[in-house]
Each structure stands twice: as structure tokens, then as C-alpha cells.
C-alpha positions as CSV (number, residue, x, y, z in Angstrom):
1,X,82.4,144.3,71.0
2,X,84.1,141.3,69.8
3,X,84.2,140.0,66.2
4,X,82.1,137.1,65.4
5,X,84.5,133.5,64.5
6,X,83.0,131.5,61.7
7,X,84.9,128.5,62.1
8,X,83.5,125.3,61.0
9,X,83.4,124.5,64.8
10,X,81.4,127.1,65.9
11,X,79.4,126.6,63.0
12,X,78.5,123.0,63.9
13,X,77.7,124.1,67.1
14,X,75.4,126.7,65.9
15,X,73.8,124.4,64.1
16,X,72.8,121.8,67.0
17,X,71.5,125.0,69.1
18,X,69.0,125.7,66.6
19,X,67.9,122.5,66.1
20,X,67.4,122.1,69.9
21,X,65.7,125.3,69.9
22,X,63.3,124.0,67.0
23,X,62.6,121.1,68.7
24,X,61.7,123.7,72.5
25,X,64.4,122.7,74.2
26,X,66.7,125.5,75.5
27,X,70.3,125.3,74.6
28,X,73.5,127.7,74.6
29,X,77.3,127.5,74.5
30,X,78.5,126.6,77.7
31,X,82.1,126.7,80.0
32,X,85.6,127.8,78.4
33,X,84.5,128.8,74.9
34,X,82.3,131.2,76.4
35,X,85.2,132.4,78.6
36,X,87.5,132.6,75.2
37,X,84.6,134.4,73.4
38,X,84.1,137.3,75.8
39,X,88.2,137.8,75.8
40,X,88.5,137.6,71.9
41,X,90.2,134.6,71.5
42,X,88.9,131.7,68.7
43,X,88.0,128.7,71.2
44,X,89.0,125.6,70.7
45,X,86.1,123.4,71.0
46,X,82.6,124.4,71.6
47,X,80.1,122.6,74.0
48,X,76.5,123.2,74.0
49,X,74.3,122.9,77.2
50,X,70.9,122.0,76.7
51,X,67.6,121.3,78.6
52,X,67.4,118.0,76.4
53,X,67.8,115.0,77.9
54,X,70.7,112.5,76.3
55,X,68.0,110.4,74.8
56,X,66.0,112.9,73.3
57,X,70.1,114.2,72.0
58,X,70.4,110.6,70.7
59,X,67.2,110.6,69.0
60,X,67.5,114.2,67.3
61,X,71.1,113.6,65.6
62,X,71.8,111.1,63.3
63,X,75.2,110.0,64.7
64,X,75.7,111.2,68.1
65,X,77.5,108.7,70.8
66,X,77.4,108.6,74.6
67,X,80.5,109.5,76.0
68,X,78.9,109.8,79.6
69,X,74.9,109.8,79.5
70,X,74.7,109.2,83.0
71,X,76.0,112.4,83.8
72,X,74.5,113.7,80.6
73,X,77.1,113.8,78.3
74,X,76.5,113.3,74.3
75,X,79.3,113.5,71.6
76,X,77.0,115.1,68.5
77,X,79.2,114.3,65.1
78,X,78.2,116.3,62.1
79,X,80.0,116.7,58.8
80,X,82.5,118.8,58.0
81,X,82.9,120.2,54.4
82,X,85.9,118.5,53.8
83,X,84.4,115.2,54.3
84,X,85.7,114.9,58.3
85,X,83.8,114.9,61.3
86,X,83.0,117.7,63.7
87,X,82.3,116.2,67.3
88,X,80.5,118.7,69.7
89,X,79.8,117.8,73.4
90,X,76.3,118.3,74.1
91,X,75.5,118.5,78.2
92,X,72.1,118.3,79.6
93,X,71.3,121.1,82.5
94,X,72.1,119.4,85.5
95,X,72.1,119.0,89.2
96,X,75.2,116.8,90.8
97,X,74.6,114.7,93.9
98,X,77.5,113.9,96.2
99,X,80.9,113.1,94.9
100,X,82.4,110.2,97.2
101,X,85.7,109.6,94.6
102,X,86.8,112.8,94.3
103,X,86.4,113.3,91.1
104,X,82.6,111.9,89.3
105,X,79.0,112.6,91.3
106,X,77.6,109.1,92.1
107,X,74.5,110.6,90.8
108,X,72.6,113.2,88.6
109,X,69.5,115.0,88.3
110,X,68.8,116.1,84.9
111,X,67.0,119.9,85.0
112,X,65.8,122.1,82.7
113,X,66.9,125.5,84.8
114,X,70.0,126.8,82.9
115,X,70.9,128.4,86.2
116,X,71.4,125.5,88.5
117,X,73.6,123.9,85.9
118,X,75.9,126.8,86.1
119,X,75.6,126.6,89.7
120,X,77.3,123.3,89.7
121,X,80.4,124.4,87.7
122,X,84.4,124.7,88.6
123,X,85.0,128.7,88.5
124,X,82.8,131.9,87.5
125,X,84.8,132.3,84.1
126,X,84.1,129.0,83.1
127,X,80.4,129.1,84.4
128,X,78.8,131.6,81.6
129,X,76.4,130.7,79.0
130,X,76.1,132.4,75.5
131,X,73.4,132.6,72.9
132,X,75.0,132.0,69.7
133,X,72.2,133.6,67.6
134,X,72.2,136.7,69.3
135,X,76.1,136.8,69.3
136,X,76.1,135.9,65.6
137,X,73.3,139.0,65.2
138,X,75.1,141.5,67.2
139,X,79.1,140.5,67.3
140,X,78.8,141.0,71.0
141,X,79.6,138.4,73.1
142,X,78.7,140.3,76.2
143,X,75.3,140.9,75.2
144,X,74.7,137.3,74.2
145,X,76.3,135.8,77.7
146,X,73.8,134.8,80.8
147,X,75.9,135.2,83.8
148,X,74.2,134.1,86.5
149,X,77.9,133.7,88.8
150,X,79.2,137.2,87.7
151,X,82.0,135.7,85.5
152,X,82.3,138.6,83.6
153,X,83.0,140.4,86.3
154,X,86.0,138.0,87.2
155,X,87.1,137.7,83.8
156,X,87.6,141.7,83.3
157,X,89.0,142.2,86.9
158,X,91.3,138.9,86.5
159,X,90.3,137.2,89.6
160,X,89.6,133.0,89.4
161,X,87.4,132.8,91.8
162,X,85.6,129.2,92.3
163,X,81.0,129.3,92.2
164,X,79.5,128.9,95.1
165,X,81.7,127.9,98.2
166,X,85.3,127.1,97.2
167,X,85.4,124.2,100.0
168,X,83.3,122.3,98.2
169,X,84.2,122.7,94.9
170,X,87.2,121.5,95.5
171,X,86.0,118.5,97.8
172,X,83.6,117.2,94.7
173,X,86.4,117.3,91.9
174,X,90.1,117.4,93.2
175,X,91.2,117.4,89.7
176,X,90.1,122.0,89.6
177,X,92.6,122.5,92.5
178,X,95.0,121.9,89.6
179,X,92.5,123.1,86.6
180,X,92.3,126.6,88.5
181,X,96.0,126.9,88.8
182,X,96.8,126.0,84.9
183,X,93.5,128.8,84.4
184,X,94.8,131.3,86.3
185,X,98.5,131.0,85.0
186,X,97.4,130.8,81.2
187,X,95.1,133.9,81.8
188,X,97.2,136.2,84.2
189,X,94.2,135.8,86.8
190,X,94.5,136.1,90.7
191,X,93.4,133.3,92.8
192,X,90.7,134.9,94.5
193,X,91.8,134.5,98.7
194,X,89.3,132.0,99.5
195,X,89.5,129.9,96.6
196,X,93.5,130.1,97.1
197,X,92.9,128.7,100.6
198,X,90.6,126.1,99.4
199,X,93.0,124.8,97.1
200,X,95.6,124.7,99.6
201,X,93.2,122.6,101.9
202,X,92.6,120.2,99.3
203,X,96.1,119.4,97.9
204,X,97.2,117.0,100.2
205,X,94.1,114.7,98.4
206,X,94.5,115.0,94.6
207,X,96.2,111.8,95.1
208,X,92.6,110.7,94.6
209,X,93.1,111.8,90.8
210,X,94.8,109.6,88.3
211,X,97.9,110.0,87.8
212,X,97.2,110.2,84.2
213,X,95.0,113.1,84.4
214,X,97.8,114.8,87.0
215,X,100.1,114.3,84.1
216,X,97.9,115.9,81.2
217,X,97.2,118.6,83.8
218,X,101.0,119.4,84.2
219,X,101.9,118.8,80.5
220,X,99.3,121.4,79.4
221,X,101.0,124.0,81.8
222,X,103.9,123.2,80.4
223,X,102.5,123.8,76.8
224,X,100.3,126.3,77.3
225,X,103.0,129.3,77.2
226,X,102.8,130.6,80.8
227,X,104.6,127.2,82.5
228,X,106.5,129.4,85.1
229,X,103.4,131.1,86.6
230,X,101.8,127.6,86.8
231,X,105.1,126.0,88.1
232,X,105.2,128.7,90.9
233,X,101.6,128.4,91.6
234,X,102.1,125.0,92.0
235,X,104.2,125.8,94.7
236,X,102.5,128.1,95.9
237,X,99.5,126.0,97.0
238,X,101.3,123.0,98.1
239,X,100.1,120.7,95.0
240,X,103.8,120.8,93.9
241,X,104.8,119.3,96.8
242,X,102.4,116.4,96.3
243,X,102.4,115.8,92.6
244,X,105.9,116.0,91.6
245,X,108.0,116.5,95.2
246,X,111.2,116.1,93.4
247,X,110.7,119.7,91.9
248,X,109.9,121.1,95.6
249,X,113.2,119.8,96.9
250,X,115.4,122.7,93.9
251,X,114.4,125.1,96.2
252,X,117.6,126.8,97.6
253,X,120.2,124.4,96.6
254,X,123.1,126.6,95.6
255,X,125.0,126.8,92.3
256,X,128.6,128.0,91.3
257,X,128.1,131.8,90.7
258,X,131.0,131.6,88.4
259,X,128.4,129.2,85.7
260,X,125.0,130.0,87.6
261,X,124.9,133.9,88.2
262,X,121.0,133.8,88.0
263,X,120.7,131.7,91.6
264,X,119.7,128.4,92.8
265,X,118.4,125.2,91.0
266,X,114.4,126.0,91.4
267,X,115.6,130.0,89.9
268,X,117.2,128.3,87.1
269,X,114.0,125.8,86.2
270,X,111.8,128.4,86.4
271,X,113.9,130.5,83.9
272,X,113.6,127.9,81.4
273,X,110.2,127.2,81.7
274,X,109.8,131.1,81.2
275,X,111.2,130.1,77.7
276,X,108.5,127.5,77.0
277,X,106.4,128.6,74.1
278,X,102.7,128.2,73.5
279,X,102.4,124.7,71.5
280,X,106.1,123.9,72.4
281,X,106.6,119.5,72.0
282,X,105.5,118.3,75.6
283,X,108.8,116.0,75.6
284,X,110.8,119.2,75.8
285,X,108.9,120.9,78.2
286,X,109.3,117.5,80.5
287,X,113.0,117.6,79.5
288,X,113.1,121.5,80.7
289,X,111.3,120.7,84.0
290,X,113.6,117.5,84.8
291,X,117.4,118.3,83.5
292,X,118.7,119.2,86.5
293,X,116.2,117.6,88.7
294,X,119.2,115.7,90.3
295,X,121.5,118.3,91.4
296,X,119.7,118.8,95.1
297,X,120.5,114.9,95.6
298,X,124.5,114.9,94.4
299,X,125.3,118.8,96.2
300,X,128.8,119.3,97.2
301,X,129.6,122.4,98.7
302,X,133.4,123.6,98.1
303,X,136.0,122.3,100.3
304,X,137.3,124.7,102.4
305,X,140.8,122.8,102.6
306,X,140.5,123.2,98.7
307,X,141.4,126.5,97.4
308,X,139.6,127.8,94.6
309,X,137.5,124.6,95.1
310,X,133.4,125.1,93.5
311,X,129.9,123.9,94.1
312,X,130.1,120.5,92.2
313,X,127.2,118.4,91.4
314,X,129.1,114.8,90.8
315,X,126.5,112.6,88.8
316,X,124.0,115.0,88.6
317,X,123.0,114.0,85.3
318,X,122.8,110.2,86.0
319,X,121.2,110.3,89.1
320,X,118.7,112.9,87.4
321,X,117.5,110.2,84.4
322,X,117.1,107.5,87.4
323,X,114.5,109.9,88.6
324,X,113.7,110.8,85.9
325,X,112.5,107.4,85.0
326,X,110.5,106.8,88.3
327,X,108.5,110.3,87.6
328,X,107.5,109.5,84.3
329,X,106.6,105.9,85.5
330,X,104.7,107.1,88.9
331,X,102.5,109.5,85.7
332,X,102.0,106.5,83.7
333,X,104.2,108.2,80.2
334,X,104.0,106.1,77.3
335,X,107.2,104.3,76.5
336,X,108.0,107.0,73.4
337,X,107.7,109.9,75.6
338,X,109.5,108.5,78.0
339,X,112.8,107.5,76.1
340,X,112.4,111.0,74.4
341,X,112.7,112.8,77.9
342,X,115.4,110.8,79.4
343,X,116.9,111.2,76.4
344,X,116.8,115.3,77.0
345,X,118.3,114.8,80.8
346,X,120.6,112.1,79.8
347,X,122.4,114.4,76.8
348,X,121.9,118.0,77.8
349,X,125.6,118.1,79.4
350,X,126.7,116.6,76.4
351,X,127.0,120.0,74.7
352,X,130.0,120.8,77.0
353,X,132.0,118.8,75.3
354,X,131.3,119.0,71.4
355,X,134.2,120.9,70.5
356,X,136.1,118.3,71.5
357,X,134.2,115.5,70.1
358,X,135.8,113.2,67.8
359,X,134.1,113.4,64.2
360,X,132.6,109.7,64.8
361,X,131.1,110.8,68.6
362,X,130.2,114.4,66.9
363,X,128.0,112.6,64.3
364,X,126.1,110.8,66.1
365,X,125.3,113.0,68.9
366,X,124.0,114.8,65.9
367,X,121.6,112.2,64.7
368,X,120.4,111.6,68.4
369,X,116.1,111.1,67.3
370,X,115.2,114.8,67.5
371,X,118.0,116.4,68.1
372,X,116.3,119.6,67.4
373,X,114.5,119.3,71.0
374,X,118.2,118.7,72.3
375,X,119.7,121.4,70.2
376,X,116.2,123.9,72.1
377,X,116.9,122.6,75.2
378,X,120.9,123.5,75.3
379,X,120.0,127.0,74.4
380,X,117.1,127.5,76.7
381,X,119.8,126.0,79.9
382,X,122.9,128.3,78.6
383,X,120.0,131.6,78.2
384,X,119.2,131.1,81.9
385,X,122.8,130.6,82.9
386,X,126.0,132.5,81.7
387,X,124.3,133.3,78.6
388,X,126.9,131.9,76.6
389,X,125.8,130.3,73.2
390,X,128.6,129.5,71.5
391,X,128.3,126.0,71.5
392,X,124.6,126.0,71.1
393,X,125.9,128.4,67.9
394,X,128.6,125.5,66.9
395,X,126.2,122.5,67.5
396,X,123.3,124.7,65.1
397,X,125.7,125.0,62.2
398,X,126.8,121.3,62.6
399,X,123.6,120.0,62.5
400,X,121.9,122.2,59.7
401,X,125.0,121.7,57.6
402,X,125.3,118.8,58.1
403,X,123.3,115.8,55.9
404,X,121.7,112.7,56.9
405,X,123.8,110.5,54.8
406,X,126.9,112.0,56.5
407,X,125.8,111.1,59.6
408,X,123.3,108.1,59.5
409,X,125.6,106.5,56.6
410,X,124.4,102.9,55.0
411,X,127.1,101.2,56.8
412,X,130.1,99.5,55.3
413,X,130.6,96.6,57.5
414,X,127.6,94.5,59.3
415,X,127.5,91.4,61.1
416,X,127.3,89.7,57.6
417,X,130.6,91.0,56.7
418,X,132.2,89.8,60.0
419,X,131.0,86.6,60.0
420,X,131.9,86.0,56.7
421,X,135.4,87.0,57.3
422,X,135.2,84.3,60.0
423,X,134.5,85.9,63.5
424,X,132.4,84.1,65.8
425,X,129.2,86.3,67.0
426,X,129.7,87.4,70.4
427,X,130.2,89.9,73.3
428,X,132.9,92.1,70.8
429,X,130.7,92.2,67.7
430,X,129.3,95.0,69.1
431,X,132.9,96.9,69.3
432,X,133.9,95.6,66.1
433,X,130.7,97.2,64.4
434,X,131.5,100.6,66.3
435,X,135.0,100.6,65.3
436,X,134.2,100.3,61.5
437,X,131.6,102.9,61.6
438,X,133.9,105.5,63.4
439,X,136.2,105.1,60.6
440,X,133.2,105.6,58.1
441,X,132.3,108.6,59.9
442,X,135.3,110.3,60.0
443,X,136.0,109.1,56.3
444,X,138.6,106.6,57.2
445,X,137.6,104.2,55.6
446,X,134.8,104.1,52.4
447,X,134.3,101.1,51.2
448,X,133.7,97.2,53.2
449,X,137.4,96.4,52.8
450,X,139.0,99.4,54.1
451,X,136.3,99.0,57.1
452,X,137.1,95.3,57.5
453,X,140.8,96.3,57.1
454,X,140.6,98.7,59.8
455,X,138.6,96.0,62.1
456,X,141.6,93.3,61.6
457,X,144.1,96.0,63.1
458,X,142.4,96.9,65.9
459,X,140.8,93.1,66.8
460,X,142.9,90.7,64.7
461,X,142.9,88.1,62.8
462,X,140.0,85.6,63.1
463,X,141.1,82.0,64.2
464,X,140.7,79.4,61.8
């Protein structure tokens, strides 16, 4: 028995069932909120499947729009108290012809037989249907589900298991080979043997997906709180190896024990992606995955003819953001995420070296645009490592205690000032502008003169 949700969601939901219903079409709750029902937890979104076709939809609803009626797909928007819209998916029953792309049917057949829709669906927990009414009466979702693919069944043993033959799921939609990996990481399920070995048949071709869809795929894994079950599962099947290869290629490269007790560079990624929360910003989760992504390409083993010598990884971190860049090209990032993320791999050695920062260079690593996801990702790297915090300790003071005037000052000198004092604009403006702000920052200097002062030492005189 499960407690009955009465978000306004659900509600909205309800609401186009019934009308459906009024109108003799059948219609239920369909796919993952079904799923999330049965196991307690508040879905999401809620779709309704329906024997209505998407023009009789479009008719019924006053504002409804048609987000795929060919495969018979209507977006029903109803009011929300607040004022704001509620958008439910409404699906017509359907029947899928052959899938030549990999990833659409060229055709549909529209039905009115609940059953062979579900027959056409990814995996059994996803293929249930659910009677709201009868759940809203009862506060059982097990009584109001028709299972018609034993998905309960799956869902309380914790198996995925795909409907129908695994083979062809797969070969119809290339995008659930990587669906039924994020499912079964974010609900502790087992692949099911043959649908494991149809996923591992079909990952040489989700190259066939977009790399956009790869990418919001992997970024929900990432998210979802259970990234280093995905990440190994990933591996596991051999998509890894196919949608981010650079990852694979961690695998066994060595570490100094003496900073890296936990193991190799693929042991030490997964540990941090252990540490990913549920909901956690998807630029730190990329930043997590990628830090060290290029260590295997600059290992050095220790020279024997060196005593004392140590695993080094010369460059690591800029050959990392080089390909880092090409990753989050090749998945089509927008330009914010992407400076965000290279911004995590270029930085996160950084922290070695902040107690012996200059005030000036201290500062404005501290104002570094959210340098909270910096500060996450140092502790998350040291937790997996030697465990030793206290420079993530020292860098948290810093930047709590420290205010935004301090270190994002309105500065003393600008280009103004030094071409008023009669300095040609050029390739040492740049310089000039640094030098007067380091002053600033470490309180050298307060006001434009001192600043201006302190540039005339260090660059002269201008010419007349």
C-alpha cells in the first residue's frame, strides 16, 4: 500500500483521464511514473496513454500542441493554480513499424488495445499502466496497475529486463542501450542476462544517436546520485568505450601510492563520482568525470637510475583541458557549460599551491565564477586520495570570509587612467593593469595615484 501524491501534476493528469474516459476513450498513466508510483516515490512528470487519437486530443482540450502526432504524441496544457501551466504528454495506444534510423519508427499504427502498446515499450518497469481513479480510491498502486509484461515482478525482484526480445528492442531505439544502463544504476536493478547481452551487441551502433541525446543521457547519470554504478556499467557493456573512449583508456594506469593509496586513475574517478549527489550542478559532475582524464596520455613511470624517483604525470592537467575541449565539442555543450568545465580541469591542481599564493593570485583564484564547484571538486579529489583536507579547510575559510569587494574590488587604475597619464595602448597595457590591481589586492596601494605610482616604478615613465 502506497500513499496517494496530490501534486498539482498528478492532478492535471487525473483530470485529462477522466475527461477521456467521459468522452469512451480508454486512458491510464503510462511508463516511468507508474514505475515511481509502485516504488513510492513522487514522479516527476505524468504521461497519460490513451485510445484517443491526437486529433480527437486536439479537439477535446482547449490548448494542447503536437509535439509528435505522427507517432501520437500531444502536449495537453492546463492551468495551474498559480496561474502557470501544467503540460502533460498524452500518447495514443500504438503499434511501431520498422525503425530504419535507430532511433524513430518510420511509421505508426494507432490501436485501441492498451496491451499492444505496452508491448512496444523499452523495459517491463517502464511498460505498466495505472488507473488513477482506482489508485486515488484505494491508495494502492498495485491494485490500480495493468501489467501485461510482469513489470511488477521485475521491479520487486530488481531485475531490468527489456519486453519482448531484447535484440530488437535495442535494434529499434539505440538510444535504451544507454536508458537501461542509467535505469538500472539509479534503481539498484540487475541487467537481466539477455538484455545485458543485447546491449552489448548493440553498442558498437549508438553512434546512430545524437550526440546531444548521448550527452543528456550521460549528464543525467551523472546527476542522478548513483553516477559510479552507471559509469561502471558503462564499461561494463562496452558503450563506454564508444561514447566517451577517453574514460576507457584510466583503466590501469598507475598512481604514486605515496598521494594515490586508493589505486589507479579509473579507481580514483569512480571514487569521486561515488561522491556525486542527487541534483548535483552537471558542470561539476563533467568536471569530476574529466580532471584527471589526461594522466593515461602524460604517464611516466619512475626512473630506475633515479632513486626515490615517483610516478609523475608532467602536463596532466593541460593536456586534460585540450581533451577536455574536444569531448565537450564531439557532445555538442553549449559554450557556458563548456568554459565552466574546463574551468574545473584547468584549476583543480591549483589548490596545491594556495598556501603559497601571493594575496593578489589568492584573490582571484577566489573569485574564479563559481568557485564553490571548484572549492566541491578539491574536496571530492583529496576524499578519494590521501584524504587530506587541509587545504580544501584553508581555501573554505578564505572564501566564506572573505567579501566580494575584497576580492572583485572597483579598480583603481583603468585604461583611462593610463592613457591619460600618457601611455600609448598596447601589448603591456595588459601588465600594467595587472600590476596596479595586485597592489590593490594586497592593499598596496588604495587610491588611483598610489596605483599609478606603483605602475611608473615597475614600467616607467611614459615618453613625451
Amino acid at each position: 500500500m502506497t500513499e496517494p501524491f496530490s501534486t498539482a501534476k498528478l492532478i492535471a493528469a487525473k483530470e485529462i483521464v477522466v475527461a477521456l474516459r467521459h468522452a469512451d476513450h480508454q486512458a491510464y498513466f503510462a511508463g516511468g511514473c507508474v514505475r515511481d508510483l509502485l516504488l513510492g516515490v513522487e514522479p516527476k512528470d505524468f504521461d497519460v496513454a490513451t485510445s484517443a487519437t491526437p486529433n480527437v486530443v486536439m479537439v477535446m482540450f482547449p490548448k494542447t500542441f503536437s509535439v509528435g502526432a505522427h507517432f501520437g504524441v500531444v502536449l495537453v496544457c492546463t492551468p495551474d493554480r498559480d496561474g502557470s501551466e501544467i503540460a502533460t504528454e498524452v500518447a495514443t495506444f500504438r503499434h511501431d513499424g520498422a525503425y530504419s534510423d535507430g532511433r524513430r519508427p518510420d511509421a505508426v499504427r494507432f490501436s485501441t488495445d492498451p496491451r499492444e502498446d505496452v508491448l512496444r515499450r523499452d523495459f517491463t518497469i517502464n511498460g505498466m499502466l495505472l488507473d488513477p481513479m482506482v489508485f486515488e480510491e484505494t491508495g494502492d498502486a498495485a491494485a490500480a496497475t495493468l501489467d501485461f509484461v510482469n513489470g511488477r515482478n521485475d521491479l520487486n525482484a530488481k531485475i531490468l529486463r527489456a519486453i519482448g526480445d531484447p535484440e530488437l528492442r535495442f535494434n529499434e531505439d539505440k538510444l535504451r542501450t544507454l536508458r537501461g544502463v542509467r535505469f538500472a544504476a539509479r534503481l539498484g536493478l540487475e541487467i537481466e542476462p539477455l538484455t545485458m547481452n543485447a546491449i552489448r551487441a548493440a553498442a558498437s551502433e549508438i553512434g546512430q544517436v545524437s550526440s546531444e541525446r548521448i550527452r543528456d543521457e550521460l549528464t543525467l547519470m551523472l546527476t542522478e546520485g548513483h553516477a559510479r554504478r552507471a559509469f561502471e556499467l558503462l564499461d561494463e557493456t562496452g558503450l563506454l568505450a564508444q561514447v566517451l573512449p577517453e574514460a576507457v583508456r584510466m583503466h590501469g594506469v598507475e598512481q604514486p601510492p605515496q598521494y594515490h593509496p586508493e589505486g589507479d586513475v579509473w579507481v580514483h574517478t569512480m571514487l569521486l563520482l561515488e561522491k556525486l549527489k542527487p541534483g548535483v550542478a552537471s558542470t561539476l559532475a563533467w568536471g569530476a568525470l574529466l580532471h584527471d582524464i589526461g594522466k593515461p596520455a602524460t604517464f611516466r613511470p619512475p626512473d630506475p637510475k633515479k632513486p626515490g624517483d615517483r610516478i609523475r604525470f608532467d602536463g596532466h592537467v593541460e593536456v586534460g583541458v585540450r581533451m577536455t575541449e574536444e569531448i565537450l565539442r564531439r557532445l555538442r555543450f553549449s559554450n557556458e557549460d563548456t568554459e565552466q568545465i574546463i574551468a574545473l580541469v584547468k584549476n583543480h591542481m591549483r589548490f596545491g599551491d594556495i598556501l603559497q599564493m601571493r594575496e593578489s593570485t589568492l584573490k582571484r583564484f577566489l573569485r574564479l565564477p563559481r568557485f564553490d564547484e571548484h572549492l566541491a571538486l578539491h574536496w571530492m579529489d583529496a576524499s578519494s586520495a590521501h584524504g587530506d583536507l587541509r587545504l580544501y579547510e584553508f581555501a573554505r575559510e578564505r572564501y566564506e570570509e572573505t567579501p566580494v569587494e575584497t576580492t572583485s574590488p572597483r579598480l583603481l587604475v583603468t585604461g583611462k587612467d593610463l592613457i591619460a597619464a600618457g601611455y600609448r595602448p598596447g601589448p603591456r597595457f595588459k601588465a600594467m593593469l595587472d600590476a596596479a590591481e595586485d597592489a590593490q589586492l594586497e592593499g598596496r596601494a588604495t587610491t588611483t595615484d598610489q596605483g599609478m605610482e606603483i605602475v611608473k616604478q615597475r614600467f616607467g615613465v611614459p615618453s613625451a
